[in-house]
C-alpha positions in Angstrom: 150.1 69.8 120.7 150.7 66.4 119.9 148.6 65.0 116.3 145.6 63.1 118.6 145.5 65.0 121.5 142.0 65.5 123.1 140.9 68.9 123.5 141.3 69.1 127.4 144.9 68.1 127.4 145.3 71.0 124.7 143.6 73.5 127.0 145.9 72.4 129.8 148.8 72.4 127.8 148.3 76.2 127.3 147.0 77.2 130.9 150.2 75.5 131.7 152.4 77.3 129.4 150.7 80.9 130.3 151.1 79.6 134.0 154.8 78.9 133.5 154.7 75.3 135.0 154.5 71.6 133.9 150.8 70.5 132.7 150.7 68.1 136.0 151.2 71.1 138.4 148.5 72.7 137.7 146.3 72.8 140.4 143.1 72.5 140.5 143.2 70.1 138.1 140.9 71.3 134.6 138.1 68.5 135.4 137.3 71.2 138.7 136.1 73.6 136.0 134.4 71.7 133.3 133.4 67.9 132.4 136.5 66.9 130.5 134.9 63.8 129.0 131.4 65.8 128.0 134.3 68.9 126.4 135.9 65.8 124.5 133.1 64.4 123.3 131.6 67.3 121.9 134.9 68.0 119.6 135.8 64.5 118.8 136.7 64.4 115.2 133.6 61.8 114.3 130.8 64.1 116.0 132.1 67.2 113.8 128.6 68.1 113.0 127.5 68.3 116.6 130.0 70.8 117.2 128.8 73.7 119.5 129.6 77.3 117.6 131.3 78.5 120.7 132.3 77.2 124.4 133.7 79.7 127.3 134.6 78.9 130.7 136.5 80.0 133.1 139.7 78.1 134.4 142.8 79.1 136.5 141.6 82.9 136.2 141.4 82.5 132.0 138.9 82.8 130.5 139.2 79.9 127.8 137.2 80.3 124.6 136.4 76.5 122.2 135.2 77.6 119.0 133.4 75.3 116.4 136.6 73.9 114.8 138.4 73.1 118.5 140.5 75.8 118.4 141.4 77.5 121.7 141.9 81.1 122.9 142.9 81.8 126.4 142.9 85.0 127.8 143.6 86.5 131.2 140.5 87.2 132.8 139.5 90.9 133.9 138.9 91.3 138.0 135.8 92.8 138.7 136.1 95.8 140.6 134.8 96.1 143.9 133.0 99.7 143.9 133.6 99.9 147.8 137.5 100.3 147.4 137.4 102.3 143.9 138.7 105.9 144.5 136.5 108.3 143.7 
């Protein structure tokens, strides 16, 4: 990540690198799963004490995890099973 890189470029950045690909192939782009700019502004160095404890979304079939100091944790999200085509 580079030193002032906002937090949604960060989040792409590793999406990308679990996906494999360039940032810019990603597709949808991140701003289909969550307000970039409202994300941002939230963890922007000067609002530190506005902060949320925790943010979780879901993006590219991660689940990506903010915590209160801006640091990310994706992880692959876990399929639901359908209890029509579980064996019994």
């Amino acid at each position: 990540m580079q030193p002032n890189q906002s937090l949604s470029l960060k989040i792409v950045d590793k999406v990308a690198e679990r996906e494999g690909v360039q940032p810019e192939e990603l597709n949808p782009p991140i701003h289909y799963a969550i307000n970039t700019d409202a994300l941002d502004s939230l963890y922007e160095a000067s609002n530190s004490d506005r902060n949320p404890s925790k943010v979780e979304f879901v993006y590219k079939g991660y689940t990506v995890t903010v915590d209160s100091t801006g640091d990310v944790d994706i992880e692959n999200r876990v399929a639901t099973l359908d209890p029509e085509k579980t064996a019994v």
